[in-house]
N, C-alpha and C positions, 0 to 999 in steps of 0.2 A: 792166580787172581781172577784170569778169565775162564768160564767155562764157552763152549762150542756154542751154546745157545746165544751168551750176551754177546759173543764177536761178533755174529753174525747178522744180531737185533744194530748192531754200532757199524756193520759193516750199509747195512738198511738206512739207516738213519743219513747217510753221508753218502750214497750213490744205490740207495736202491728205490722203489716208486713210492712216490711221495704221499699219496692219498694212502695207498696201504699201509705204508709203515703208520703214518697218522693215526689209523684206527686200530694197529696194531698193540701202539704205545698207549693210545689214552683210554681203551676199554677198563684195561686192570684199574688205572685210575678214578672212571666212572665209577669202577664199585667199591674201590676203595672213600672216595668223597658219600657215597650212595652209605658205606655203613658209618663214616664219621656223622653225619646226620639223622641215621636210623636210630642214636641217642635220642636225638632232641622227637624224633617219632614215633618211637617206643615211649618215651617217657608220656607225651602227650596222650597218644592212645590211653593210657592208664589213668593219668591224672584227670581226662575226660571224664571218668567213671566214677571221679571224687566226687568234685565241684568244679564251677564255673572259676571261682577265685583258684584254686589248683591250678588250672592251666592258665591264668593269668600272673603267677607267680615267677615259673621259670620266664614268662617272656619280658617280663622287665627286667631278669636278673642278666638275662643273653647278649643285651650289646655290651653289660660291662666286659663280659667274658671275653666278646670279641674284642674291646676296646682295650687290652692288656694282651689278648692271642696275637695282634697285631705286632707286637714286638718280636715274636718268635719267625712271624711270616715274613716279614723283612730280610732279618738275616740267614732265612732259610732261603729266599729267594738267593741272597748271595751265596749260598753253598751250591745250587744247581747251576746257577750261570758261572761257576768258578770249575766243579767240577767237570760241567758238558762239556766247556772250552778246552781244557785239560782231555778229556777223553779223546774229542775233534784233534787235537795234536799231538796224541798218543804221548803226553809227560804221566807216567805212573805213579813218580817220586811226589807228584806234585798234585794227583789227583786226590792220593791217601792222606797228603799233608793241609791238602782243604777241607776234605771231611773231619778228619779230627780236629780242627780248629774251631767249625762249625758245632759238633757237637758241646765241645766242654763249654765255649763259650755261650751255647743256649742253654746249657745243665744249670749254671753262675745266673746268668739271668733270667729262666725259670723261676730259680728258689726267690731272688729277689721281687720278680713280679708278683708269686703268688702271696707273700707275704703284705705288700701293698695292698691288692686287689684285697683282700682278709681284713684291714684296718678301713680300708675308704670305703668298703662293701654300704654299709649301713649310711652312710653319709650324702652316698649316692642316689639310694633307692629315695632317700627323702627329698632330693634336690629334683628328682624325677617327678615327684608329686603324685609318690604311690599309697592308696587308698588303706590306712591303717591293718584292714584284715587279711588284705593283699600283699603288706608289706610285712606282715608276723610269719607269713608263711617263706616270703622271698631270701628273707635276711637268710636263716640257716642253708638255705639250700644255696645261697650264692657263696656262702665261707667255704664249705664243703668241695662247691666247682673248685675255687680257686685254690683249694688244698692239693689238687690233683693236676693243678698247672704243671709243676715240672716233668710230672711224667709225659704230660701231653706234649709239652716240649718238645724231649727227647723223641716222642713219635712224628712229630712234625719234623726235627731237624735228621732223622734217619730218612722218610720216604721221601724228601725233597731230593737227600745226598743221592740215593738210588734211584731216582729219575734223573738226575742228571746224568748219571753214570748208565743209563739205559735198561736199567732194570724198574720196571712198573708190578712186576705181580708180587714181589716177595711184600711190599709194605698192604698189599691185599691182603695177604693171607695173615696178615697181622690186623688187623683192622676186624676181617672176618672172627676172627677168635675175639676178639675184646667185646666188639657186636653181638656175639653169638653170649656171653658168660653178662652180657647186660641184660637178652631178652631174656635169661632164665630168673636171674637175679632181681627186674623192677619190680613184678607182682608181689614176689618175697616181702622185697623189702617196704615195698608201699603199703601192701595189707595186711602182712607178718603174718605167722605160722603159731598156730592157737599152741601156745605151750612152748615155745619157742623161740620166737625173734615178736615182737611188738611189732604192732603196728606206727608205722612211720611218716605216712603222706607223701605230702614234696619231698621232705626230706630223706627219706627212703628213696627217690629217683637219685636224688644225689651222691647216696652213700653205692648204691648199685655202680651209677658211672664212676666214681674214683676205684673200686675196686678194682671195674673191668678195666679202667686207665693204667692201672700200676702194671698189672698183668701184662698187658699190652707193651709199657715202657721198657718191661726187664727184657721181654722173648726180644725187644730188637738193639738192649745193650748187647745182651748173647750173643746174638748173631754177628752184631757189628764186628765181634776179635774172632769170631769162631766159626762164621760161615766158610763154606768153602766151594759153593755156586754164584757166589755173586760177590759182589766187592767188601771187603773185611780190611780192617787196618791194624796196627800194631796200639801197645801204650805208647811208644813216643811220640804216634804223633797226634797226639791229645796236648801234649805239650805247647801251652802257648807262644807261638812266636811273632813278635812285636808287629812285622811288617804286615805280614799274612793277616794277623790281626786287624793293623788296620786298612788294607787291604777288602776284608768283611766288611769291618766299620763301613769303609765309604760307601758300598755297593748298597750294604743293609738299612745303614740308618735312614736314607731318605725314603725307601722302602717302608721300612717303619713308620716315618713317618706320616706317610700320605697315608696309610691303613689305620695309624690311629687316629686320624683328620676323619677318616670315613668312619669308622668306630666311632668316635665321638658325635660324628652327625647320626649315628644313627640312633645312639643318647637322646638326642634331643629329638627327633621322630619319635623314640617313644613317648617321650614327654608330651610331643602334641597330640599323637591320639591319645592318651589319658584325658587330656584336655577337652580335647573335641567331644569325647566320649562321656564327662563329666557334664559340658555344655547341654547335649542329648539326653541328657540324663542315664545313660546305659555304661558308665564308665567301663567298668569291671567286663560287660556282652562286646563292645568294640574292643577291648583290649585283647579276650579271649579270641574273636576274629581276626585281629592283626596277627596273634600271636603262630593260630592254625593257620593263617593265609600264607605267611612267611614258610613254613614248614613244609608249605605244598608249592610252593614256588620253588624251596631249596630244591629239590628233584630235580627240577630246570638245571638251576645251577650246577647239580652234580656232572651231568651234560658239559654244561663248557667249561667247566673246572676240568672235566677228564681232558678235552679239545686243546684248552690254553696249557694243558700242562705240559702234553704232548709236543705242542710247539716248541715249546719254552724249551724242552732237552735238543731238540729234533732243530731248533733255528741258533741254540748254543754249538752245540757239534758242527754242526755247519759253519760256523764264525769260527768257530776254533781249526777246523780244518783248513780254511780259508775260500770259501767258498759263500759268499753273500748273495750269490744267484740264486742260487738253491733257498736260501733262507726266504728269502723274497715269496719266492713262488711258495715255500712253506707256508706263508702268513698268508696269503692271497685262500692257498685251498681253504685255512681252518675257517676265513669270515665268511665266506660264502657256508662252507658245510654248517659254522652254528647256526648261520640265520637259517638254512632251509631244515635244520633238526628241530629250533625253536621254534619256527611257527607251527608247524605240526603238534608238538607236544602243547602250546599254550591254548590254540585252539581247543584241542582235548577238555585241556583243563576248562577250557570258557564251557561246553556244552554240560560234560559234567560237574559242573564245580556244590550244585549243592548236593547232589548225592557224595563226592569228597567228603562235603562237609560233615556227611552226615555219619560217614566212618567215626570219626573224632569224637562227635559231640550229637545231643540229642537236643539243646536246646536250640526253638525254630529262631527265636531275634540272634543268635550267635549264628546260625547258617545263611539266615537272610543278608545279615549286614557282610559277613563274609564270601556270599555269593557277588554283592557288588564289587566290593575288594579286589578278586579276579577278575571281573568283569573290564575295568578301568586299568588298574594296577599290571594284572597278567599278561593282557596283549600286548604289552610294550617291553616286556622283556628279550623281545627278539631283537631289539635295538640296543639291549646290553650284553646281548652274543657277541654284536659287532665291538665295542665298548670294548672289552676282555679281551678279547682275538686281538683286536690292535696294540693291547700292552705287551702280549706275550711277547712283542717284538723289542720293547725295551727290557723286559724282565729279561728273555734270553742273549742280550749284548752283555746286559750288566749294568746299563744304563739307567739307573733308576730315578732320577732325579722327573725325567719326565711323567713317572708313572704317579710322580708325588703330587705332583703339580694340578696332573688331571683326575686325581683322586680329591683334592680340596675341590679345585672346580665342580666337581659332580654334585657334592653333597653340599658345599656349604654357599657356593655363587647359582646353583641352580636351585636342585633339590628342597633345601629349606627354606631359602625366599619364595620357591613357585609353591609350595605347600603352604604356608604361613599365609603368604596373600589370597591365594583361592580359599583357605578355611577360616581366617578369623578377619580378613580386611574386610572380600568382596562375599563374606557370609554365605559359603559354601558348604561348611561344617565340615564333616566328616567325608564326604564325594567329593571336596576340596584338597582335602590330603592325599586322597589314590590319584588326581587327575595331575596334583605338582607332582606327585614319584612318577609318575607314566611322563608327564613332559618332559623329568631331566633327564628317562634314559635316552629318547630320541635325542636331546641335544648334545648330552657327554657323547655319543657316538658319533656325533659329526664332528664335534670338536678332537677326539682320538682319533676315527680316521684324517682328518687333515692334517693331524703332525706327524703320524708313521708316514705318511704320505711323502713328506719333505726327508725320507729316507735316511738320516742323519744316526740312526739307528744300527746300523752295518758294521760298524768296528766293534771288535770283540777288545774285552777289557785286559785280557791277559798280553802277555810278550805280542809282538806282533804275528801273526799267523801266514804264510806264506802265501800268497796270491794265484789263485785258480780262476778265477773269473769275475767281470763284472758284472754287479748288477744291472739285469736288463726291469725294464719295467715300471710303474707308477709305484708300487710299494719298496 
């Protein structure tokens, strides 16, 4: 089950230097988040060279996607905080029997989300208040995403299982191939092959990613029974069992929960720039900016998605060993390293942000209005380094209830009243909307670090773990 390399990555993990293994574990994951997104950046690239309504299309289709991905991200959270803790106390029996749990029961809820996400697809985009020509193009290509939900699934609840279990490059090299078989395929498919495949548009971005998704889905059912360097389980224990089930359930659902609280706020964010943008009269040119400004922001994110994931196995293993010192100090290095990784890169982003723009798209009011977007917006994402860094300490207990709590908080007690008020009460418009997302991240990050702070966070959710030492420390 084990090979030389992962014992010794779990021997790291649990008593070797903390900052290296850090960057040891979350690099594969940076590139791994780095090509999950290179979807949404390849496609835009392309759809740039459409129209302006082309790339305004996938980006109202995107929070529904995330608003139903959210379901899988929950209960994959409970399969790495199940399995790290399990690895931290070397149960083998019970590492294999939480992976297989994890999978079948996202495979079951995959098929069911996507089939939902397919029926509400159209229902939504009109409740959003998307612009007729905008919305002919959105509709197919949001059915098509959510056709491709279960496979994405299955890829989500694989590379969470092998992060928890301390392998980060194998769900890269899965990633890499799906990435690689989309950049061949969007041009194809979006400008078609004279004599050959039709031209497609949007929809052709869509039909390229479900390809490269499925692709993606099979290479790491495979491997799940058949690897033989990294962690592989049998059919039995695919087999649901009641406890362990609900077990996930507890850990996942409020997981779920808070991500689809945050999914859904970011529903209604699109909603208001449509709005704002409609007000401006530029609907269709703000939306297009919000949509490239997100896209260029995701990079950031790829950054401390690699950080918190890393924590997240690295402060599991550590609770499951029994060791909450260690986990402590883990969470201490990642907040400091994202805030000092993020200010450097936003910066970047702030001096170049319209030649960014200018990668994407050529039109000057979509680079103008999306130069201020990072201007406001960008800079404060360094205060949602810290934001993130602080949860991975409940994600990694297993404690999820808190991560729910402070995920409503963000979006819908901060975020959308301070955005609403600065845009349409005190007639800010459009520089109203970036300056409410820039103030909730500063505030969700004070409000996250003061509850890891009260350190209640340290018990690990499995059997009790033997006791190595006390937490020393504010975290």
């Amino acid at each position: 089950m084990k090979n030389k390399v992962t014992e010794e990555m779990q021997k790291k993990i649990v008593s070797g230097p903390i900052l290296k293994t850090l960057f040891m574990l979350s690099w594969p994951i940076m590139a791994t988040h780095f090509f999950q997104i290179a979807y949404n950046l390849i496609d835009t690239y392309w759809l740039g060279r459409v129209s302006v309504e082309a790339v305004a299309a996938p980006t109202l289709a995107w929070p529904m996607v995330f608003l139903l991905i959210s379901v899988a991200g929950g209960l994959s959270v409970a399969g790495v905080a199940l399995v790290s803790q399990y690895v931290g106390a070397n149960d083998e029996k019970e590492v294999k029997k939480s992976a297989g749990q994890v999978i079948t029961l996202l495979t079951i809820v995959g098929v069911i989300v996507s089939t939902l996400g397919i029926l509400a697809s159209d229902s939504i985009l009109q409740f959003i208040g998307a612009e007729q020509e905008v919305m002919d193009l959105a509709s197919p290509y949001i059915k098509i995403i959510f056709a491709s939900m279960p496979w994405m699934f299955v890829i989500m609840s694989y590379s969470f299982i092998l992060r928890g279990w301390g392998d980060t490059r194998t769900p890269m090299y899965i990633s890499a191939l799906s990435v690689g078989l989309n950049i061949i395929l969007d041009p194809v498919m979006i400008f078609g092959v004279q004599g050959l495949i039709p031209s497609m548009g949007v929809t052709g971005a869509a039909v390229a990613t479900f390809i490269s998704r499925t692709v993606g889905g099979v290479l790491a059912l495979y491997l799940l029974f058949n690897a033989k360097k990294t962690l592989s389980i049998s059919r039995s224990d695919l087999k649901v069992e009641k406890e362990k089930a609900k077990q996930i359930f507890k850990i996942g659902i409020p997981a779920s929960i808070g991500q689809a609280l945050v999914a859904f706020g970011f529903v209604v964010m699109v909603g208001f720039v449509a709005r704002a943008g409609a007000d401006a009269m530029m609907g269709k040119e703000i939306i297009a900016a919000y949509g490239i400004g997100t896209r260029i922001i995701s990079i950031i994110f790829v950054i401390i998605g690699g950080l918190t994931g890393a924590a997240i196995t690295m402060i599991g293993q550590n609770l499951g060993a029994g060791k909450p010192d260690r986990a402590a100090k883990t969470l201490r290095m990642t907040i400091l390293s994202a805030m000092l990784i993020l200010f450097a890169c936003t910066f970047t982003f702030f001096v170049f942000r319209a030649e960014i723009y200018g990668v994407f798209i050529d039109d000057a009011v979509v680079i103008e209005e999306g130069g201020t977007y990072l201007t406001i917006f960008g800079l404060s994402t360094m205060f949602f380094g810290v934001y993130a860094s602080s949860l991975s300490a409940f994600q990694g207990s297993g404690q999820t209830v808190p991560t729910m709590i402070l995920g409503f908080v963000r979006l819908w007690l901060m975020r959308i009243p301070f955005s609403f008020l600065l845009a349409f009460q005190f007639g800010y418009g459009i520089e109203g909307l970036w300056w409410g997302m820039a103030l909730s991240n500063v505030t969700s990050a004070a409000a996250a670090l003061a509850w890891v702070s009260l350190g209640r966070w340290k018990k690990a959710v499995i059997d009790e773990p033997p006791k190595v030492g006390d937490v020393e420390g504010v975290l």
